[in-house]
N, C-alpha and C positions, 0 to 999 in steps of 0.2 A: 469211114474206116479208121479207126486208131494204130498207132504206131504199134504200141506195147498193149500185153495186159497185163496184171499181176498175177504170181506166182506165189503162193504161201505155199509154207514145207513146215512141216513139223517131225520131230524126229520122235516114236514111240518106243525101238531098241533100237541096237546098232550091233549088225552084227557084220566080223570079219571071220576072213581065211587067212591063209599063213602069206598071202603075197596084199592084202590092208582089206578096205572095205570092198565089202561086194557091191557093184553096183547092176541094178535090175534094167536100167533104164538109161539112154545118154543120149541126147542131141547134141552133134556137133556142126556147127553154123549150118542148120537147117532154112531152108528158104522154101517157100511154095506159092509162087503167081499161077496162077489161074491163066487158060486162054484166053485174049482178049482182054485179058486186064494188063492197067500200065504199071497199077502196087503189088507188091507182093500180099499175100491173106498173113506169110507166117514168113518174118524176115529175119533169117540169120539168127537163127535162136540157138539158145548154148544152155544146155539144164543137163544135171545129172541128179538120179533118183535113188539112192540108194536104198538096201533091201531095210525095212520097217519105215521109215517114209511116208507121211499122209500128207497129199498133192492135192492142192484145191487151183483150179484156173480162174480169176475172175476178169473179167472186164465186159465194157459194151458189146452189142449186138454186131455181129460184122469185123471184130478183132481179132481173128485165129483161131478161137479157144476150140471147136469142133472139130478145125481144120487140122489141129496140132493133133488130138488126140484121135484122128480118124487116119493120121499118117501112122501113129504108131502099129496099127493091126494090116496095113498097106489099102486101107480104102481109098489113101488117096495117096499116090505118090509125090515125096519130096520134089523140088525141081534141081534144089542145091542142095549137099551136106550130106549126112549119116545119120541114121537112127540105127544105135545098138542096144539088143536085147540079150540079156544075158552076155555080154562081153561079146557078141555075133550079130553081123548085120541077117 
């Protein structure tokens, strides 16, 4: 199990409202250990996605990357942190 994976963002528009960017998407120190495990799968992650945003997750088998994006629709619940969608948990 790897610490990190990498994260590319590339940015295609940017668009704001009158209080800055919108953002679609926020983990704040998101953490998810697993039962019976002693590491966490997704440790203390901190990303914000804002609205045009193309997100590519890479890394090894076993480093979060399913785990991360399976918290955001709630398949899998955080154990630590926030996920905000649309400015709302």
């Amino acid at each position: 199990m790897c610490e990190r994976f990498i994260i590319l963002k590339k940015l295609f528009r940017r668009a704001k409202n009158r209080m800055g960017v919108l953002r679609l998407l926020e983990f704040k120190q998101v953490t998810k250990t697993f039962e019976g495990s002693k590491k966490p799968s997704v440790n203390n992650l901190n990303l914000k996605i804002e609205k045009g945003e193309f997100v590519v997750f890479i890394g090894p088998s076993g480093c979060g990357k399913t785990t991360t994006m399976k918290m955001v629709n709630r398949l899998v619940e955080p154990t630590e942190g926030e996920i905000l969608v649309n400015g709302s948990m």
